[in-house]
C-alpha positions as CSV (number, residue, x, y, z in Angstrom):
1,X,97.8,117.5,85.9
2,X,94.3,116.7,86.7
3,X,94.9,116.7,90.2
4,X,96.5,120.3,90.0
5,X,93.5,121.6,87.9
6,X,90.3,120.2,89.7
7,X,90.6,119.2,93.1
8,X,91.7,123.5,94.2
9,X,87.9,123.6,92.9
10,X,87.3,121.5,95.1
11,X,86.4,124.2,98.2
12,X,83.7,125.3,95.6
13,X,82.2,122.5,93.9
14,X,82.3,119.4,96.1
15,X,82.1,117.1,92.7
16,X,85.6,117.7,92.0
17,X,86.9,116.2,95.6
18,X,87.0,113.3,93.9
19,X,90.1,114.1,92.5
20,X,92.1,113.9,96.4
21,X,91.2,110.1,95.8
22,X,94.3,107.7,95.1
23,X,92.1,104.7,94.1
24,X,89.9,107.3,91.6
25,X,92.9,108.5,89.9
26,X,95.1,105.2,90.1
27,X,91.5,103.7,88.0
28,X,91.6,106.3,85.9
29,X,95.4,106.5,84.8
30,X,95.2,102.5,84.2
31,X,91.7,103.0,81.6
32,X,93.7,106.0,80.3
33,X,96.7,104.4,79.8
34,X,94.8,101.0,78.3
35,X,92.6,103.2,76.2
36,X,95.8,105.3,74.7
37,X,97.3,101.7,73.9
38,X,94.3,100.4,71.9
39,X,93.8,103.3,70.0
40,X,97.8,104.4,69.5
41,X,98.6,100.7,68.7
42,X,97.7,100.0,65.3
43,X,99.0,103.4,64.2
44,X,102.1,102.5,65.8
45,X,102.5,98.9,64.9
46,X,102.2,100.7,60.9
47,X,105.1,103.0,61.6
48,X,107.3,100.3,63.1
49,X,106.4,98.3,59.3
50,X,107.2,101.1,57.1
51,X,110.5,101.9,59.0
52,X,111.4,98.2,58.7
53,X,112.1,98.0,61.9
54,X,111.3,94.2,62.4
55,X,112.5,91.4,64.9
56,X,115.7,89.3,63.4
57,X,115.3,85.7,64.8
58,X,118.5,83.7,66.0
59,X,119.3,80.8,64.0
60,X,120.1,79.1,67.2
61,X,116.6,79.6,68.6
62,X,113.7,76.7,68.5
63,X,112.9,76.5,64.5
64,X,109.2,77.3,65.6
65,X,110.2,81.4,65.5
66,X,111.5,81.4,61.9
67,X,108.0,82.3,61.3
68,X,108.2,85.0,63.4
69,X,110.9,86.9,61.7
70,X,110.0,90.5,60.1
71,X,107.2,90.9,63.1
72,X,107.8,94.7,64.0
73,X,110.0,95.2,67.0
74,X,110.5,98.1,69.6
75,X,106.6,98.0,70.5
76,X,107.8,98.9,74.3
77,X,108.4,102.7,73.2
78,X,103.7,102.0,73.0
79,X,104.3,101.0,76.6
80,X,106.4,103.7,77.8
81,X,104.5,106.4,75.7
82,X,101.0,105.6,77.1
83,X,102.3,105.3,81.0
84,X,104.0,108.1,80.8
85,X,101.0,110.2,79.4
86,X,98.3,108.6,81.7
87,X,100.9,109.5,84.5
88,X,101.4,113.0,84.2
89,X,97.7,113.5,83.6
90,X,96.4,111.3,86.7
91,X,99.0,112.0,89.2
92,X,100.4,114.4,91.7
93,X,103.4,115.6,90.4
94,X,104.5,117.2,93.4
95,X,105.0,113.9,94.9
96,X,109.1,112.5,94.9
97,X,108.2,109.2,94.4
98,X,106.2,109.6,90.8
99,X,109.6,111.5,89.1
100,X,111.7,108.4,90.7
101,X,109.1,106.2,88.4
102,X,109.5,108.4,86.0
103,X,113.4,108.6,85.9
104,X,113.6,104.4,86.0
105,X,111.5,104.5,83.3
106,X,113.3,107.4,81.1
107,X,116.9,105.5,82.3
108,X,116.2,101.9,81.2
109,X,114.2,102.7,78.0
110,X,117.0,104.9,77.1
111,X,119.1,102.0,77.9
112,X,116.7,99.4,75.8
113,X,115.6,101.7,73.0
114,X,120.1,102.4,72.4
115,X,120.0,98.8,72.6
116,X,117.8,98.0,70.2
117,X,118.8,100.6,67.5
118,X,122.1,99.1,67.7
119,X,121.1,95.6,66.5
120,X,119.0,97.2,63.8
121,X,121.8,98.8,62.7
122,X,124.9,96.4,63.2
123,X,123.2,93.1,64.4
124,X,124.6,93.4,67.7
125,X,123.4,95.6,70.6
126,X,125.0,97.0,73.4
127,X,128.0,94.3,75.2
128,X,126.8,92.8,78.4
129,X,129.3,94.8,79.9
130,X,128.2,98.2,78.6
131,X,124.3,97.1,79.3
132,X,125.0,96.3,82.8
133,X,127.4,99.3,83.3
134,X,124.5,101.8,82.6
135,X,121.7,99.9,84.0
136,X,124.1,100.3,88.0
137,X,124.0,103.8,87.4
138,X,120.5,104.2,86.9
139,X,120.0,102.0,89.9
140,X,122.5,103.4,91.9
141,X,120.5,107.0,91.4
142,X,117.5,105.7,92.6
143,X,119.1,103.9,95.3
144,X,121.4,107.1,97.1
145,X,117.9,109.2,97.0
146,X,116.1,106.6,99.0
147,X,118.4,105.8,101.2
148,X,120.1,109.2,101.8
149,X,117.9,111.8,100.6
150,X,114.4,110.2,100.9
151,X,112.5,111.4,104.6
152,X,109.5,109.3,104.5
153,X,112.4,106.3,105.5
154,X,114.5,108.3,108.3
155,X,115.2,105.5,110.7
156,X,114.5,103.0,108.7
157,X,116.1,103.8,105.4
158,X,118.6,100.8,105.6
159,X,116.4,98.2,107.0
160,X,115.5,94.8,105.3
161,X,111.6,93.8,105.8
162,X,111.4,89.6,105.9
163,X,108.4,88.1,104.1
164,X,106.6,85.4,106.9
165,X,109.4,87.0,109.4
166,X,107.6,90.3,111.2
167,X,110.0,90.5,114.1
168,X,113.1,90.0,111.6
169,X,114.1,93.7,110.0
170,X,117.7,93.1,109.6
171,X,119.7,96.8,108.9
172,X,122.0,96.3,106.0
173,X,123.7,99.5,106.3
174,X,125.5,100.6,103.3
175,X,125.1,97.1,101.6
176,X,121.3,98.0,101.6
177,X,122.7,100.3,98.6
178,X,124.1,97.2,96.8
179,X,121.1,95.9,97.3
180,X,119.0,98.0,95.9
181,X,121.1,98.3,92.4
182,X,121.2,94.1,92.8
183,X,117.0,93.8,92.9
184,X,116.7,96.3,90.2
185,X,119.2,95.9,87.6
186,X,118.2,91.4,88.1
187,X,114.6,92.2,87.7
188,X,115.5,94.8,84.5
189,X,117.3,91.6,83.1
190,X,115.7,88.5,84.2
191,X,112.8,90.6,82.5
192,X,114.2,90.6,79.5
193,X,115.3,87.1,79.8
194,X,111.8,86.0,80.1
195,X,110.6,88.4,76.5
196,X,111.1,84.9,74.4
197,X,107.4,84.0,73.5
198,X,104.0,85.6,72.0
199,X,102.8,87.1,75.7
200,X,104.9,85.6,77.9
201,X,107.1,88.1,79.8
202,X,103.7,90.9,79.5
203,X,101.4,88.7,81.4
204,X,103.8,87.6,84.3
205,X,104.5,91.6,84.4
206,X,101.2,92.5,84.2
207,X,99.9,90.6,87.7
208,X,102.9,91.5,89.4
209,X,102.3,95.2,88.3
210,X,98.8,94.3,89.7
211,X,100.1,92.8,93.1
212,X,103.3,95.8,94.0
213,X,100.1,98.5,92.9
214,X,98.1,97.0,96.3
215,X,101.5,96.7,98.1
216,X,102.5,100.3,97.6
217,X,98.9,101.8,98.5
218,X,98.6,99.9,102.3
219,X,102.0,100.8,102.3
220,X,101.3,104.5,102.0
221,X,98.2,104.0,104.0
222,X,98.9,104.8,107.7
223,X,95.5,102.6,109.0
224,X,96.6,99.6,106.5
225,X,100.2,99.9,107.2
226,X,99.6,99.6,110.7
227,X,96.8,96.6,110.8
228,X,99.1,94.8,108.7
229,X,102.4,95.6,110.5
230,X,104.0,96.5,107.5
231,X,106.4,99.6,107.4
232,X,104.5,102.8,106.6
233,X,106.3,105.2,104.2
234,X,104.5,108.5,104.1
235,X,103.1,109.4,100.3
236,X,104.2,106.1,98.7
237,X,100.5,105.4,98.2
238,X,100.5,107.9,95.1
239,X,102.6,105.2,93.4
240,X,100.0,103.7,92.9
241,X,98.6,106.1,89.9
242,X,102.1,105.2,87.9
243,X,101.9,102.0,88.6
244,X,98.1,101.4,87.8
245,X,99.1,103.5,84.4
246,X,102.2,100.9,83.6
247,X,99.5,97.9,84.1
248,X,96.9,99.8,81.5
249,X,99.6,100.6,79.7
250,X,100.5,96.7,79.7
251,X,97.4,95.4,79.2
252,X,96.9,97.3,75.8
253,X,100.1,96.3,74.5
254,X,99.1,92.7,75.2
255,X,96.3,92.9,73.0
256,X,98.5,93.4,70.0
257,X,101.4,91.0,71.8
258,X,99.4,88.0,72.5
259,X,99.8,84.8,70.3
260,X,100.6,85.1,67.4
261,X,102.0,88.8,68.3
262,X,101.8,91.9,65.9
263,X,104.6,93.4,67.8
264,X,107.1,92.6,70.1
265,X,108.1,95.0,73.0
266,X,112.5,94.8,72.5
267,X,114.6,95.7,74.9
268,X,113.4,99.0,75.3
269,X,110.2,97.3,76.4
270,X,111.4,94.2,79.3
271,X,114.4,96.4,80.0
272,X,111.8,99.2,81.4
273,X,109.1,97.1,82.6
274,X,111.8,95.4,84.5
275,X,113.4,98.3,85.5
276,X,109.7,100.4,86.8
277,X,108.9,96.6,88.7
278,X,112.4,96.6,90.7
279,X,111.8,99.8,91.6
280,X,108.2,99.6,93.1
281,X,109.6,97.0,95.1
282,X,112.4,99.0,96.8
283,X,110.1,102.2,96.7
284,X,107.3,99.7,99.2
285,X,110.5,98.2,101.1
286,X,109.2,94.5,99.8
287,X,112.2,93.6,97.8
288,X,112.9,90.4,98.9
289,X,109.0,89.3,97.9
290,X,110.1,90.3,94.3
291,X,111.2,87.1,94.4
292,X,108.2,85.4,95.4
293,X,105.8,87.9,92.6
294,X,108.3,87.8,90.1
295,X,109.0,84.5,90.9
296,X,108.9,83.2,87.1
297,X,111.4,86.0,86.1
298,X,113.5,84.6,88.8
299,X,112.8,80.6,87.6
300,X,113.9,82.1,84.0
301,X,117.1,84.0,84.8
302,X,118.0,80.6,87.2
303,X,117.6,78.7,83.9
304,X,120.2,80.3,82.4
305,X,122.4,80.9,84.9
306,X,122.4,76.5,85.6
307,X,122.5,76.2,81.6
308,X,125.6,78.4,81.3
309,X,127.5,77.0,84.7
310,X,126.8,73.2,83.7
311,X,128.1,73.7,80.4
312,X,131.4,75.0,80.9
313,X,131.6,72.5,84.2
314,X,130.8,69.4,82.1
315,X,132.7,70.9,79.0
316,X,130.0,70.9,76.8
317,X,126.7,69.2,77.8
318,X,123.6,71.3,78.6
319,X,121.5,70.9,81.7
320,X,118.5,71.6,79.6
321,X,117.0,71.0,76.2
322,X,117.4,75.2,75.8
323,X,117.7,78.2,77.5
324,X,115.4,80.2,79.0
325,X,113.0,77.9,80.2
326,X,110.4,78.7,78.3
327,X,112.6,77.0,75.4
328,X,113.5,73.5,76.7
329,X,109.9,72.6,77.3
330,X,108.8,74.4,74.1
331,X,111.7,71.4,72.7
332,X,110.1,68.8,74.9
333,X,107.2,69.5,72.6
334,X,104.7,71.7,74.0
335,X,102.7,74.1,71.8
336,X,104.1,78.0,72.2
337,X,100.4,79.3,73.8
338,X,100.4,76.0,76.3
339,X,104.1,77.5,77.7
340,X,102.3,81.2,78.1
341,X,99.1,79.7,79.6
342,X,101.1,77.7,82.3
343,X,103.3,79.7,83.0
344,X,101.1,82.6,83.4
345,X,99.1,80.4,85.5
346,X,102.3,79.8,87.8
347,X,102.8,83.6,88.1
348,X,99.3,84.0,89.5
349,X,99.4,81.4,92.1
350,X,103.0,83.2,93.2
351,X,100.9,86.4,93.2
352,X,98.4,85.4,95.5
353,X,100.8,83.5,98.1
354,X,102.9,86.8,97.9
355,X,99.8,88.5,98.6
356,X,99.1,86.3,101.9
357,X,102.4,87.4,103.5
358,X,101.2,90.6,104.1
359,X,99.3,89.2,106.9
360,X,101.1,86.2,107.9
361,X,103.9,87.7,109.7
């Protein structure tokens, strides 16, 4: 909106060129987006108290998060809220790539926020087949418009780019569809897999929001895209406003999410976040170094993949102590923020060896 209003003023008042900047308005939606969520958040966390609408903890979870029963629930609709404001008022809306963001994250927190209201109403949410049925479609969406529909990739719509590999661009052909729905609708779950402790799936999210906001602007970036030898796709550096706005967004709801959380995001919130993160991976063509920035996502939804598999091979014994990860070492005894710490730790180092790729190839 900004963008529409001040930078036509532009040919008259040179102060208001500033506004054709990407990396002015993708600061500016992030501080707007963080500043929304710090002042919207206690207000919020309030009316989340007085509608009862509180987390139920599973008796079969580590006895630690009894204590964390009646914390209010559903904070993600603070994420979605704030993004989606700081979006609309820091970016150019005339750009195709924004209104993809902003269907992905309209599709999944509808998906999340049904969810949710169905185990605060029953005590069961959506089935697993259900979930996954509407979270395809919603992929599959994004998916036909980028490869069929989308210009900026004519010639190179279908084509898979290799992390470390420059020469190796394999074309997929219409399993590069598949694909797409695969990275998106894993990283929506494998999200929400990962939503177990006080911080723990934000922070991860947060510096991999950080990482796919540089990757999308050198990838929009004709001069970048072509020192680095990356792909360039024409106007995909604008993502970087929604994405910037998703990380301030993020950030504030970590102040109120850290240990020991006031609020918890739900479905509605990890189902989005993963949702918006799989698709700024297909929208920069890095899809396959999702699984190097969202690596601990990827360690977690692994963890319960083994967990499930060796039980039903062995009839009954588990692989680990609990599952998600985060649980079996929180059983082997470490203390709820030393799991968080570490393992945000982990998901920086990924970050930056992710980052390195970009130039090793």
């Amino acid at each position: 909106m900004f963008y529409h209003m001040f930078y036509p003023l532009s040919s008259d008042y040179s102060i208001f060129n500033v506004f054709r900047y990407i990396t002015f308005r993708s600061a500016y939606s992030g501080l707007t987006a963080l500043a929304l969520s710090l002042l919207l958040g206690g207000a919020a966390i309030r009316l989340l108290q007085k509608r009862q609408i509180h987390e139920k903890i599973r008796k079969e979870g580590p006895e630690s998060h009894v204590a964390k029963s009646g914390t209010p629930t559903m904070g993600g609709l603070l994420i979605i809220a704030t993004f989606l404001l700081a979006t609309l008022l820091w970016s150019n809306l005339t750009n195709a790539y924004i209104w993809l963001i902003v269907f992905a994250t309209l599709g999944f927190g509808g998906i999340g926020l049904y969810d949710d209201t169905l185990k605060l109403k029953t005590g069961d949410g959506l089935s697993a087949r259900m979930k996954l049925l509407l979270q395809v479609v919603i992929s599959l969406g994004i998916g036909i418009y980028l490869v069929y529909f989308d210009t900026a990739r004519e010639g190179a719509a279908t084509q898979l780019a290799v992390p470390f590999l420059k020469g190796l661009q394999p074309d997929l052909g219409v399993f590069y569809l598949v694909f797409i729905v695969f990275i998106i609708v894993g990283t929506s779950n494998a999200v929400n897999l990962t939503d177990g402790l006080d911080g723990l799936a934000i922070g991860p999210i947060i510096i991999a929001l950080a990482t796919y906001t540089g990757i999308v602007y050198v990838c929009g970036h004709s001069k970048f895209a072509e020192y680095l030898n990356i792909q360039y796709i024409k106007e995909a550096s604008e993502v970087a406003v929604a994405s910037s706005a998703v990380l301030g967004a993020s950030l504030g709801f970590l102040w109120f999410n850290s240990y020991p959380a006031q609020v918890f995001m739900g479905d509605v919130g990890s189902l989005t976040l993963g949702g918006i993160l799989g698709t700024l991976a297909v929208i920069a063509k890095h899809e396959l170094l999702l699984i190097l920035v969202g690596g601990i996502f990827v360690i977690e939804a692994l963890s319960v993949i083994i967990q499930v598999a060796y039980f039903k091979y062995t009839r009954g014994k588990r692989f680990f102590k609990m599952a998600p990860l985060h649980h079996h070492f929180e059983k082997s005894g470490w203390e709820e923020p030393k799991v968080i710490v570490r393992f945000w730790i982990v998901a920086v180092v990924l970050a930056m060896i992710s980052l390195s790729t970009l130039k090793l190839r």
